[in-house]
C-alpha positions as CSV (number, residue, x, y, z in Angstrom):
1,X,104.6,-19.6,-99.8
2,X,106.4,-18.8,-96.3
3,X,104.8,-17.7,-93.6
4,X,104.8,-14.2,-92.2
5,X,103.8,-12.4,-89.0
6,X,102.6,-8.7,-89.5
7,X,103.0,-7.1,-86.1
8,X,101.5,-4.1,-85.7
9,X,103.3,-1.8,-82.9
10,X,100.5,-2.2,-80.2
11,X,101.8,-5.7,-80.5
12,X,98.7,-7.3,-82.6
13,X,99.7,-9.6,-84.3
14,X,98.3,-10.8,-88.0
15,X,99.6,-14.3,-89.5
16,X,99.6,-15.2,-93.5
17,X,101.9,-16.1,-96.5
18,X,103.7,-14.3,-98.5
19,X,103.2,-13.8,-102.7
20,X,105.6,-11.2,-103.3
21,X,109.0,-10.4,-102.6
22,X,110.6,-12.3,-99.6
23,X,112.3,-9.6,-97.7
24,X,110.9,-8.4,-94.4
25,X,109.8,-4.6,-94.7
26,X,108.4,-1.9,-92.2
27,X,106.3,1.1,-92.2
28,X,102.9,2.6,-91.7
29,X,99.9,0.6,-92.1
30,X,96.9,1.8,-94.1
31,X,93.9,0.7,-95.5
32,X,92.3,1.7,-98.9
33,X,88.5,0.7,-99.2
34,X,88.7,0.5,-103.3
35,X,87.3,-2.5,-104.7
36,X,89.7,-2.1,-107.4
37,X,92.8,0.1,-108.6
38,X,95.9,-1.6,-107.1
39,X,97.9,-1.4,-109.9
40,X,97.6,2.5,-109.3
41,X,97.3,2.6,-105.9
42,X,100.9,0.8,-105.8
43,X,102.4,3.1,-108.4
44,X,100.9,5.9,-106.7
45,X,103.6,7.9,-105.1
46,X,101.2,9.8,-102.2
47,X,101.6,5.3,-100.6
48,X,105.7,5.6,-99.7
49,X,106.3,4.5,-97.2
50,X,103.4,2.8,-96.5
51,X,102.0,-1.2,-95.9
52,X,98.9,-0.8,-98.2
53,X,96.2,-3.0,-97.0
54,X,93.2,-3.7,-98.9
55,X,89.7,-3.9,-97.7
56,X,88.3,-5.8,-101.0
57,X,88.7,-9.5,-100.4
58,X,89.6,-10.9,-103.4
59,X,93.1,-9.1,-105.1
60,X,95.3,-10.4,-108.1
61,X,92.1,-11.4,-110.1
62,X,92.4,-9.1,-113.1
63,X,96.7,-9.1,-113.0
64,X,99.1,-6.4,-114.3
65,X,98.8,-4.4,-117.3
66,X,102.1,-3.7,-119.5
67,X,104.1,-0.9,-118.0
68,X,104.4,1.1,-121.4
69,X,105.1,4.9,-122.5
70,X,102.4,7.1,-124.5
71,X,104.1,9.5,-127.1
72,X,103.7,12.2,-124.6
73,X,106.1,11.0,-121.9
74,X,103.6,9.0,-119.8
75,X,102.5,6.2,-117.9
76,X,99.7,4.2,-120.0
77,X,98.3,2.2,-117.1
78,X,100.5,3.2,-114.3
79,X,100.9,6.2,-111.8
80,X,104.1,6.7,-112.1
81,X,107.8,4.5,-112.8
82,X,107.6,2.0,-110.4
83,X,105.8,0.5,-107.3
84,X,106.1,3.4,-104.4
85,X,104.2,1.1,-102.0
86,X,106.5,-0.5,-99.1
87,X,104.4,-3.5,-99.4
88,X,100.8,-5.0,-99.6
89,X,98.3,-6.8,-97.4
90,X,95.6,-8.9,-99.1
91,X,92.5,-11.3,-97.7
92,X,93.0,-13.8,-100.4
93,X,94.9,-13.1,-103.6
94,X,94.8,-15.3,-106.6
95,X,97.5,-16.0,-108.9
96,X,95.7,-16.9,-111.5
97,X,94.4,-13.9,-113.2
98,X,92.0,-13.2,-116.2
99,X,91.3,-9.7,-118.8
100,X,92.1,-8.7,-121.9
101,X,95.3,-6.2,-120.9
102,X,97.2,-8.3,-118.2
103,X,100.7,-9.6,-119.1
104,X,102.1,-11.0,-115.2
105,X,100.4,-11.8,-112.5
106,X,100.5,-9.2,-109.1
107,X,102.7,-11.6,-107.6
108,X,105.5,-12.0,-110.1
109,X,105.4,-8.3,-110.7
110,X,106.2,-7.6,-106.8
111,X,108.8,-10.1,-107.0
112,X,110.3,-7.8,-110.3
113,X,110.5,-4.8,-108.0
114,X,111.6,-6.1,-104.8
115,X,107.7,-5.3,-103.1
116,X,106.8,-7.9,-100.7
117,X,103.2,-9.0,-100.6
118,X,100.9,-10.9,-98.0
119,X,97.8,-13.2,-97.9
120,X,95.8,-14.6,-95.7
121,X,95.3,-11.8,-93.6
122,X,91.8,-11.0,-92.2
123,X,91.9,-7.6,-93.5
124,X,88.7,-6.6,-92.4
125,X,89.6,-6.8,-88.4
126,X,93.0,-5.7,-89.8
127,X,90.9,-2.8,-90.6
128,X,88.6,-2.6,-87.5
129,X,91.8,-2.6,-85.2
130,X,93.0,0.7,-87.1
131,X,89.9,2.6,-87.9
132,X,89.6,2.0,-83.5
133,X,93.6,2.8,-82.9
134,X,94.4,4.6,-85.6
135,X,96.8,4.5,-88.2
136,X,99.9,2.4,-86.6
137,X,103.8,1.3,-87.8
138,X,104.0,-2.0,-88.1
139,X,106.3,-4.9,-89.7
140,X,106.0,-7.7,-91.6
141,X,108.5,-10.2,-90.5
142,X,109.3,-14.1,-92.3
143,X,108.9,-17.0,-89.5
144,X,111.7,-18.6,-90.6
145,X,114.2,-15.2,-89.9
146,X,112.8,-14.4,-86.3
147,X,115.6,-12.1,-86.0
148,X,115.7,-10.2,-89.1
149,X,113.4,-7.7,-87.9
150,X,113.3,-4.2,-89.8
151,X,112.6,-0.7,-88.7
152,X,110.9,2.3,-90.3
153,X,109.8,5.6,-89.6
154,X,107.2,7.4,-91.0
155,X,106.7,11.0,-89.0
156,X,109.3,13.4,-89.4
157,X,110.3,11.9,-92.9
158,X,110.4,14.1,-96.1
159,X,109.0,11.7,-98.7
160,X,107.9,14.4,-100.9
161,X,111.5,14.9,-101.0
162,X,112.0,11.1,-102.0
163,X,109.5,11.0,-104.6
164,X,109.5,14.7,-106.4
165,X,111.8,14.7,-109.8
166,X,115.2,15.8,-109.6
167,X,115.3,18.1,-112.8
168,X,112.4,19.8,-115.2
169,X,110.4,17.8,-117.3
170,X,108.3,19.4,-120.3
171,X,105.3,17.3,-121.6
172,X,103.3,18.7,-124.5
173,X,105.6,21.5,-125.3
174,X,105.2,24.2,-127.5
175,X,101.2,24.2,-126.4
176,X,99.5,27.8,-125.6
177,X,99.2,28.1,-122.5
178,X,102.0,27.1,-119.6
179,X,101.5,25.7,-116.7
180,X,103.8,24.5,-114.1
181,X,103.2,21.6,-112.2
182,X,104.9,21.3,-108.8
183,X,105.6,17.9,-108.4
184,X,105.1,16.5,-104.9
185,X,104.7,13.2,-105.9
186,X,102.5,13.8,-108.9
187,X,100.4,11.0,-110.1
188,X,100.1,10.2,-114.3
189,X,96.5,11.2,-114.9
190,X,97.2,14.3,-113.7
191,X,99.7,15.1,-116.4
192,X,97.5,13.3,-118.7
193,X,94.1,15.6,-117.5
194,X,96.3,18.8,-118.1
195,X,98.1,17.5,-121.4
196,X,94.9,16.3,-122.7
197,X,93.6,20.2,-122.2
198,X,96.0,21.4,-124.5
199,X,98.3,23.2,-122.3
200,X,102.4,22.5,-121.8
201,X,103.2,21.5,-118.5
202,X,106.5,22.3,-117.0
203,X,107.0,19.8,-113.7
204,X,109.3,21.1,-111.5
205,X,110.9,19.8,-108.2
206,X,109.1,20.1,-104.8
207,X,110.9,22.9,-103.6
208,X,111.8,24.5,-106.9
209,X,111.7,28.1,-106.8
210,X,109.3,28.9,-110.5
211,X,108.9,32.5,-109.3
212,X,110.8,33.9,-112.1
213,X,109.7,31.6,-114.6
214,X,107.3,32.7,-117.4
215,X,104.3,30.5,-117.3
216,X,100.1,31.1,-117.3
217,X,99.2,29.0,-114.1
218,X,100.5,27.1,-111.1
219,X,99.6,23.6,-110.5
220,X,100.4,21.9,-106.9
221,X,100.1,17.7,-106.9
222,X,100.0,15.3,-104.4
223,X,102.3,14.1,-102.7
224,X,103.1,11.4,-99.8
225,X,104.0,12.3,-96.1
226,X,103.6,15.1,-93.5
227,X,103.4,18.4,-95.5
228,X,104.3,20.2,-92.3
229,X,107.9,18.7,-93.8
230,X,107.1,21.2,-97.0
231,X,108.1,24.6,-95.8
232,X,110.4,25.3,-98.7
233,X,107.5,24.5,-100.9
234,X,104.9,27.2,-99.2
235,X,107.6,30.1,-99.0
236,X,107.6,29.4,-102.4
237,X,103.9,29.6,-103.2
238,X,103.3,32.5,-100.6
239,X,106.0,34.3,-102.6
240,X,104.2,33.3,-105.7
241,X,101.0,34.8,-104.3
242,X,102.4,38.1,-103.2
243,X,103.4,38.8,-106.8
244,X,101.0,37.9,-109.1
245,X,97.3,36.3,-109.2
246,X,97.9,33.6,-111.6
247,X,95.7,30.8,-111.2
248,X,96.7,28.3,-109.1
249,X,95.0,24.8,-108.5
250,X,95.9,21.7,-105.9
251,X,95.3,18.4,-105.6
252,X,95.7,16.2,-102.5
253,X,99.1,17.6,-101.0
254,X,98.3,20.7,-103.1
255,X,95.7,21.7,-101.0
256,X,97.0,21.2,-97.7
257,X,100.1,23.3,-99.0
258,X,98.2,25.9,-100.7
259,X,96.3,26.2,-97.3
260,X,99.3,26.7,-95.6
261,X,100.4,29.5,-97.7
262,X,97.2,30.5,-97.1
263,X,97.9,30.5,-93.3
264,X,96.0,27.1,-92.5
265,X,97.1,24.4,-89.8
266,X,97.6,20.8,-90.7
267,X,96.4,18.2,-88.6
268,X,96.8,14.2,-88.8
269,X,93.8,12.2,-89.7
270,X,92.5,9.0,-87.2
271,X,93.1,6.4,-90.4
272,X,92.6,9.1,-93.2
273,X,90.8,8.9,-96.0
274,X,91.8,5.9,-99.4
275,X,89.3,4.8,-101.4
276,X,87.1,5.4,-104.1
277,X,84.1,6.2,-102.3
278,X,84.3,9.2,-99.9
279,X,81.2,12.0,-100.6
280,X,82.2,15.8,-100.8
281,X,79.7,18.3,-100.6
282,X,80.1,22.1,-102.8
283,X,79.6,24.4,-100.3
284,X,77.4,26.7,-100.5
285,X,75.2,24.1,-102.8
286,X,73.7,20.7,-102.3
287,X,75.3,18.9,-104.6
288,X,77.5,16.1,-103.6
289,X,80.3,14.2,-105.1
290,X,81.6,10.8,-104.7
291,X,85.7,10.9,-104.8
292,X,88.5,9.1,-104.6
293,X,91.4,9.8,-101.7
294,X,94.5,9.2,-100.8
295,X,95.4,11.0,-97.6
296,X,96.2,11.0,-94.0
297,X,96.3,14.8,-93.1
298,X,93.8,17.5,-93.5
299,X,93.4,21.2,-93.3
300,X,92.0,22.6,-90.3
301,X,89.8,25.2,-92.1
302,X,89.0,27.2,-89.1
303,X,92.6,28.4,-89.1
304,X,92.4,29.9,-92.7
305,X,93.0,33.3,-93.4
306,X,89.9,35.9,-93.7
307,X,90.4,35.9,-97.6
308,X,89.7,32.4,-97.9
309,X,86.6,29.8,-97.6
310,X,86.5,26.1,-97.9
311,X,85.2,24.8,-101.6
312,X,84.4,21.0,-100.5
313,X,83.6,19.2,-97.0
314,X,83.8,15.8,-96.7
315,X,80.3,14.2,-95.4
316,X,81.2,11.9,-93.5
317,X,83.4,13.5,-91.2
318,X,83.5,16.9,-91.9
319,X,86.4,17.2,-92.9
320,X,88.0,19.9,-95.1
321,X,88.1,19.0,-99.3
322,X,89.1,21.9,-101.0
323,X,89.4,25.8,-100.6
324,X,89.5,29.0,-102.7
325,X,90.1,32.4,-102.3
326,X,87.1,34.8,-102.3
327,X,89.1,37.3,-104.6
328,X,92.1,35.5,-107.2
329,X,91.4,32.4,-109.0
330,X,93.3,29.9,-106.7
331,X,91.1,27.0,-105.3
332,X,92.1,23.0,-104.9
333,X,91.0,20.0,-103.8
334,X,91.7,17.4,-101.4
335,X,90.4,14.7,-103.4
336,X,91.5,13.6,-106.9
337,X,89.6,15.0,-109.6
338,X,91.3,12.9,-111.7
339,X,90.8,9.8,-110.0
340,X,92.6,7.0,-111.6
341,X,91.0,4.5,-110.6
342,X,88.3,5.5,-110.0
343,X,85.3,7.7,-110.3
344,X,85.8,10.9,-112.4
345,X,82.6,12.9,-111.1
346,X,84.7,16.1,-110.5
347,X,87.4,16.2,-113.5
348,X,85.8,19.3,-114.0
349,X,88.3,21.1,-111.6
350,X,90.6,20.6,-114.3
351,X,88.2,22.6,-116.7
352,X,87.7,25.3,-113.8
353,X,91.6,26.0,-113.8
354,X,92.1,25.4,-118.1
355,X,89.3,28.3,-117.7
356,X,91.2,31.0,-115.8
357,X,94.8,30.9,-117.4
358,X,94.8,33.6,-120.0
C-alpha cells in the first residue's frame, strides 16, 4: 500500500497507507462516531463532499453487501447509487472480511468507484484535533506525487444541487395516498419507511416547484451542504404553506429548510453531529431518544416564528432536533427516524405523518 499524508489546513499533518483508490482527493474532514454502518454512511448522499473519518478502530471487518435493486425501485443495502463520500479515514482496516451477505471487500469496492481510502491513521487524535478546531478542509495527498496536490471547497457549494434527481421518480404507484418527497439528497430507507406505509411517493428535484401538483402530503429529505444554498427550495415550501395545510414532515435538511420557511436562522455546528448515538429529548416530556445523525448545521430555534416550537433538543448540546407548528400538522426532525444504520427508536415520525394525510 503507498503512503499518504493527510494534511489538514491548520497544517497538521496525519501519515498512513492507502486501501482504496490511488488518486489524491480534498475536502472537509468529519468524523462519524458509529461503530458500524459504513456501507451507508458512504452511500449516504448528506457525506459529499466530505473525508469521512471513522472513530471505530477496526473497519472493513464485515465487507460489502451486493449492490442490488428491490422490485420497488430501491436500494437493498445501500443509501443510494453509488459512494457520495470524497474519501475515507480508517485506524486499521482489514481486508479480510467475514458475514453471511458480503461479496468484496471495502477496499476493492473503493477501488470500483474511484473512492480513495486511508489506514493507519490515529483517528481518535484525528478526532480530538477537530472536536477542539472544528471541522476543517483538508487533503489527502500520495508521497510519491508531492506535487499533485488537489483543492476543494466546501462552503458556498450547492451539493444539494449535485446530489438531488434530475427528473420525477414514482415508487409504489397507484397507492392511496400521495406524497411527494423533495429530494435533497434523500437516503433509501426513507423511501423504503414511506413505501412500506402504503403510500406512492412522488420524488421530485430540490428546487422543484410541486405547488400545483395533486398530492396528500409533503415530505422534505436530507440533504448534504449549507442549506443557506436552498432558497429556491424554501420559496417553494413557504408558498406551499400559504396555500394549503397539508402535512408536511422533514428529515435532516428537511428540518433546517422547513425552519427556514418558517423564518428560522441556520447556523454551522463546531464538528456537528454523525453517529448513532446522539440523545434527543420530546419536549415538553421526559422521554429521550437515542438517534442517529448526519449533520453539520442546525436551526437556531430562538429565531422561529411565534407559530412554531421546537419538537426535539439534543442533550448534549442543546441543540435544536426537530420543530412543529402549534396549529397545521407540519413537524420534522433533525435526526433520522429511519436510521439506517442504526437505531430505529423514533420511526414512529413516519407513523405520525402516514397519520395526518387524509
Amino acid at each position: 500500500m503507498k503512503n499518504v499524508t493527510l494534511i489538514l489546513s491548520d497544517g497538521t499533518k496525519f501519515h498512513g497507507q492507502s486501501f482504496g483508490y490511488e488518486q489524491p482527493v480534498a475536502g472537509e474532514v468529519v468524523f462519524n462516531t458509529a461503530m458500524m454502518g459504513y456501507p451507508e454512511s458512504l452511500t449516504d448522499p448528506s457525506y459529499a463532499g466530505q473525508l469521512l473519518t471513522m472513530t471505530f478502530p477496526l473497519v472493513g471487518n464485515y465487507g460489502v453487501p451486493p449492490f442490488t435493486i428491490e422490485k420497488s425501485g430501491i436500494p437493498t443495502f445501500m443509501e443510494s447509487d453509488k459512494i457520495y463520500a470524497s474519501a475515507i479515514i480508517v485506524n486499521d482496516y482489514t481486508e479480510q472480511y467475514s458475514h453471511w451477505n458480503a461479496v468484496e471487500s471495502l477496499g476493492d469496492w473503493l477501488k470500483r468507484e474511484h473512492v480513495p481510502g486511508i489506514t493507519g491513521i490515529d483517528t481518535r487524535e484525528l478526532t480530538k484535533v477537530l472536536r477542539e478546531h472544528g471541522v476543517m478542509m483538508g487533503k489527502i495527498i500520495f508521497d510519491d506525487e508531492p506535487d499533485n496536490i488537489p483543492e476543494a471547497h466546501y462552503e458556498g457549494v450547492n451539493f444539494v444541487d449535485k446530489v438531488s434527481c434530475k427528473n420525477i421518480i414514482k415508487y409504489n404507484e397507484g397507492a392511496g395516498k400521495k406524497v411527494v418527497l423533495v429530494d435533497c439528497g434523500v437516503k433509501a430507507n426513507i423511501i423504503r419507511c414511506l413505501v412500506e406505509r402504503g403510500v406512492e411517493v412522488i420524488r421530485v428535484p430540490w428546487n422543484y416547484d410541486y405547488t400545483s401538483m395533486q398530492f396528500d402530503g409533503l415530505f422534505l429529505a436530507n440533504g448534504p451542504g449549507d442549506p443557506d444554498m436552498c432558497s429556491d427550495a424554501v420559496e417553494i415550501i413557504r408558498k406551499q404553506m400559504s396555500q394549503s395545510t397539508k402535512p408536511i414532515c422533514g428529515i435532516c435538511m428537511g428540518n433546517q429548510l422547513l425552519s427556514k420557511a418558517a423564518g428560522a436562522t441556520i447556523y454551522k455546528l463546531k464538528y456537528g453531529h454523525r453517529g448513532h448515538n446522539q440523545p434527543v429529548r420530546l419536549v415538553g416530556t421526559e422521554k429521550c431518544y437515542i438517534t442517529s445523525q448526519n449533520h453539520g448545521y442546525a436551526v437556531d430555534a430562538k429565531t422561529l416564528g411565534a407559530d412554531w416550537e421546537e419538537l426535539f433538543v439534543n442533550m448534549n448540546d442543546g441543540s435544536n432536533e426537530g420543530i412543529r407548528h402549534k396549529v397545521n400538522p407540519w413537524f420534522s426532525s433533525q435526526f433520522h427516524p429511519e436510521a439506517c444504520s442504526g437505531p430505529v427508536d423514533t420511526e414512529f415520525m413516519f407513523d405520525r405523518f402516514i397519520e395526518t394525510l387524509k
